[in-house]
N, C-alpha and C positions, 0 to 999 in steps of 0.2 A: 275848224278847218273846213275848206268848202270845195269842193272836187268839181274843179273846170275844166274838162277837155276843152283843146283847139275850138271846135265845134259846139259846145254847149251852149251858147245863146240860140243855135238854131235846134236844137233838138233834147236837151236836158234843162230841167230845174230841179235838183234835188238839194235837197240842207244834207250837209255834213259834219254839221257843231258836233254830233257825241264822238266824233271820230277820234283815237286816241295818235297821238304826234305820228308815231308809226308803225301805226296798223292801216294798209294800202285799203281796209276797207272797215267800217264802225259794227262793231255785234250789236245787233241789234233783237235781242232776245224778246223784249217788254212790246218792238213793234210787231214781229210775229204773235204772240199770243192774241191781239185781238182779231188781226189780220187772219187768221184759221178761220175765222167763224165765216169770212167771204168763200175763203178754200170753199169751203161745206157746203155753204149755199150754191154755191154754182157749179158742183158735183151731181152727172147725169143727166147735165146742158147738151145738144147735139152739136156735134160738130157743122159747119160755115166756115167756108172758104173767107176771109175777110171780117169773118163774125168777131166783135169784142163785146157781146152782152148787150142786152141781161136775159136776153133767152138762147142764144148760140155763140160758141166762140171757134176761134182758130187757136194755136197754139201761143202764138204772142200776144193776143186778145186776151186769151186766160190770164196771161200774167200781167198785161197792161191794167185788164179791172180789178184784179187785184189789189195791184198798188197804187190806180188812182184811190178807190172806195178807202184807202188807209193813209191818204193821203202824200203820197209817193208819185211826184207829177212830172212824167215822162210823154214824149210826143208816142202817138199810138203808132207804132212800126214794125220793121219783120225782126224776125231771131236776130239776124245777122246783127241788122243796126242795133240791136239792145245788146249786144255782145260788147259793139265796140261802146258806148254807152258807160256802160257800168265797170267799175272797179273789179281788179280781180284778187279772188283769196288767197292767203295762204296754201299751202297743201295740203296740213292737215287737220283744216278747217271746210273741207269743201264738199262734206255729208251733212255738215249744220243744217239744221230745219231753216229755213228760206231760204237759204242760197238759189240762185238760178244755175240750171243745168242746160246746157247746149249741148245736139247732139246732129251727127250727119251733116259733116262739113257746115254747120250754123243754118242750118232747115227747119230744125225744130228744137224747143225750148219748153222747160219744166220748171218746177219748183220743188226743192228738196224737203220732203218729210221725214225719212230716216236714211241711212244708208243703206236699208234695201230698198225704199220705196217713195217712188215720186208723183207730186198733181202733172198733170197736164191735159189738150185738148186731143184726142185719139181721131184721126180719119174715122175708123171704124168702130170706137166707142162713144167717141162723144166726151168728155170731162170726165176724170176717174183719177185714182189711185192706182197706179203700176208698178207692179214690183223693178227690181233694177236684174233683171234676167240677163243670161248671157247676151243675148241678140241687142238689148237697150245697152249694157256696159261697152259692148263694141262698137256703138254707134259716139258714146260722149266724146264731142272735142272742146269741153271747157266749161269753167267755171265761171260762176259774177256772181257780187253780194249786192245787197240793196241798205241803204244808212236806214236811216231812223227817217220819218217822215218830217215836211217840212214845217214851221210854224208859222201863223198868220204875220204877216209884216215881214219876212225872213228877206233880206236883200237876193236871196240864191235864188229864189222862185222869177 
């Protein structure tokens, strides 16, 4: 199955062959596990207005290098447009390690480590791990999963 929005030849190419009939979004467990090792590396980057790496990022920057560097080939854009972009989860799927986290009417944008704690790019830290404190839980307005990355020759790219 391959996940085309309206808009997807101008702004998405992702594969979504492992996606199961109907699950609105493919777990993707096996493409997280190597994809951490980017997390980590780009953990304690300064924050950049516009920054997507490899030495500063912004908030959707964090996530765009992410998922290029794993092969997850997305046009480089703000929270907002990556919201509408991506699939969204189940409900009680939506602390999964990689899921995308939006938060503050779609301003800014994470990646889910545990359900207490997420990557993203901090004005004032730079790339880190932040817990999901009261003040961040009151900011989330959503969720998106990310498939399995794409393969060489894949018509969806």
């Amino acid at each position: 199955m391959t996940f085309r929005p309206s808009f997807a030849a101008a702004f998405v190419a992702v594969s979504w062959a492992a996606a199961a009939a109907d699950s609105p979004v493919p777990q993707a467990p096996r493409f997280w596990a190597p994809a951490s090792s980017s997390i980590q590396k780009f953990l304690g980057k300064p924050y950049v207005w516009g920054g997507a790496g490899l030495k500063s990022f912004d908030c959707s920057g964090f996530v765009w290098r992410v998922m290029l560097e794993n092969g997850i080939l997305l046009k480089r854009t703000t929270a907002r447009k990556l919201y509408m972009m991506l699939p969204p989860v189940p409900p009680e799927s939506r602390y999964q390690y990689g899921n995308i986290v939006f938060f503050d009417n779609l301003k800014h944008v994470g990646i889910i480590d545990t359900e207490r704690t997420f990557y993203h790019a901090q004005v004032s830290k730079g790339t880190n791990l932040s817990p999901f404190t009261p003040l961040w839980r009151n900011k989330v307005c959503g969720f998106r999963g990310v498939g399995a990355p794409a393969k060489p020759g894949d018509p969806a790219r």
